[in-house]
Each structure stands twice: as structure tokens, then as C-alpha cells.
C-alpha positions as CSV (number, residue, x, y, z in Angstrom):
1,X,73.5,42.6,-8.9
2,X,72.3,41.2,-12.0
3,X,68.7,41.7,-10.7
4,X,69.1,44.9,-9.6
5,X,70.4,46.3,-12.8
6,X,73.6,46.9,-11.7
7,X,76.3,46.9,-14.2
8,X,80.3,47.8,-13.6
9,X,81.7,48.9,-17.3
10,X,85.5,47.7,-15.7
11,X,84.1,45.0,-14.5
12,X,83.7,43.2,-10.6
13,X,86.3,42.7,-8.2
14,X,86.4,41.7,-4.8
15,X,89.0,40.6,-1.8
16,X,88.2,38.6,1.3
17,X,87.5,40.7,4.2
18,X,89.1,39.8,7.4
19,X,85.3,39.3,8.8
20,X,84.1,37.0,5.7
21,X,84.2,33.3,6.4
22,X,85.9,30.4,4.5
23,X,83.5,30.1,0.8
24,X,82.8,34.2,0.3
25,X,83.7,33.6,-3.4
26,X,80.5,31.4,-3.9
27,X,78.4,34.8,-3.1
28,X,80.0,35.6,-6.8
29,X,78.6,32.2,-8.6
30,X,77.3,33.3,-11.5
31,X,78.3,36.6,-11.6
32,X,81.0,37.5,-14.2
33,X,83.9,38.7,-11.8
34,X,87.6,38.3,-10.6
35,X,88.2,37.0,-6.7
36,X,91.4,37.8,-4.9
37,X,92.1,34.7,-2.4
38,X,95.6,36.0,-2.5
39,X,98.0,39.3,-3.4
40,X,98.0,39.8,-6.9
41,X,97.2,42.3,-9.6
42,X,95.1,42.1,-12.4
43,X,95.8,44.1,-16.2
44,X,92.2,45.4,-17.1
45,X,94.0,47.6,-20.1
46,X,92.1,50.5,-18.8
47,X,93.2,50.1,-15.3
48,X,95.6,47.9,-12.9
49,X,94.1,46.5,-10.1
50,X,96.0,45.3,-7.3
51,X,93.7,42.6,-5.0
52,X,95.5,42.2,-1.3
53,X,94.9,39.0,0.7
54,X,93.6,39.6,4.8
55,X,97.2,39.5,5.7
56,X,98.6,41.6,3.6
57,X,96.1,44.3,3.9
58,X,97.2,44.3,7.5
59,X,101.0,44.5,6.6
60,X,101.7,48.4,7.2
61,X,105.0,47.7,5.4
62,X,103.9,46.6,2.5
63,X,104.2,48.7,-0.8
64,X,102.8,48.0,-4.1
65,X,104.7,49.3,-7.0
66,X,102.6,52.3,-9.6
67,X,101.9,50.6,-13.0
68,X,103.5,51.6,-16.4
69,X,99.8,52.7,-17.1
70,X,99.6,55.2,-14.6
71,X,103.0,56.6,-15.2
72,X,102.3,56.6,-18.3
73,X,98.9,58.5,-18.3
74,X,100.6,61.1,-15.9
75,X,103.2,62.0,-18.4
76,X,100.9,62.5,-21.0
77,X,98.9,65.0,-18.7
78,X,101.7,66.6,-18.0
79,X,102.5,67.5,-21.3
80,X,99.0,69.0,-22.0
């Protein structure tokens, strides 16, 4: 990426894919970014960023909660 001139202002992230084999993070060595090996979210203060692990992204139940930024973002374009 760094090669190619490709820059991401909120930064990189990236999940496994259930096709990706065992060592996918090391494809980000040297690359400034965040890896998800599991479900969790990440605060960028811009944005929230939820990373799901293979299971999970298979888990039809599963619900992940809005952040207080987004709610909080809506209300204020609502009152414009």
C-alpha cells in the first residue's frame, strides 16, 4: 500500500476471512494498522469500528449495539 501511494486518513483495518489461513496478520508487517483475530470494537474518535471474528460473522443472531457517536451525530442532524 505504502508503494502504491495508498493512504487511509481513518486509518487500516482488517478481519480474517473465513478463506485466509492461520498468519494473515503478517501480510500487515510493517504497515501501520489494527488486526481483528477476535470480536471487538475499536474508538477511532471519528468513527467506531466493530471488527467480527469468522465465527461471529457467520452468527445471524448476533447484534452489535450503535455507538454514543452515531447517536449522537444523528441527533445533532436532526436538529438542523
Amino acid at each position: 500500500m505504502q508503494e502504491a501511494g495508498l493512504a487511509a486518513p481513518l486509518g487500516i483495518y482488517a478481519v480474517r476471512g473465513n478463506v485466509d489461513p492461520s498468519g494473515w496478520e503478517e501480510i500487515f508487517e510493517g504497515v501501520p494498522s489494527v488486526t481483528f483475530d477476535r470480536t471487538r470494537g475499536v474508538d477511532t474518535g471519528s468513527v467506531h469500528i466493530t471488527g467480527l471474528s469468522v465465527d461471529d460473522s457467520f452468527d445471524s443472531t448476533l447484534r452489535v449495539p450503535a455507538s454514543v457517536l452515531w447517536k449522537r451525530r444523528l441527533d445533532v442532524r436532526r436538529r438542523s
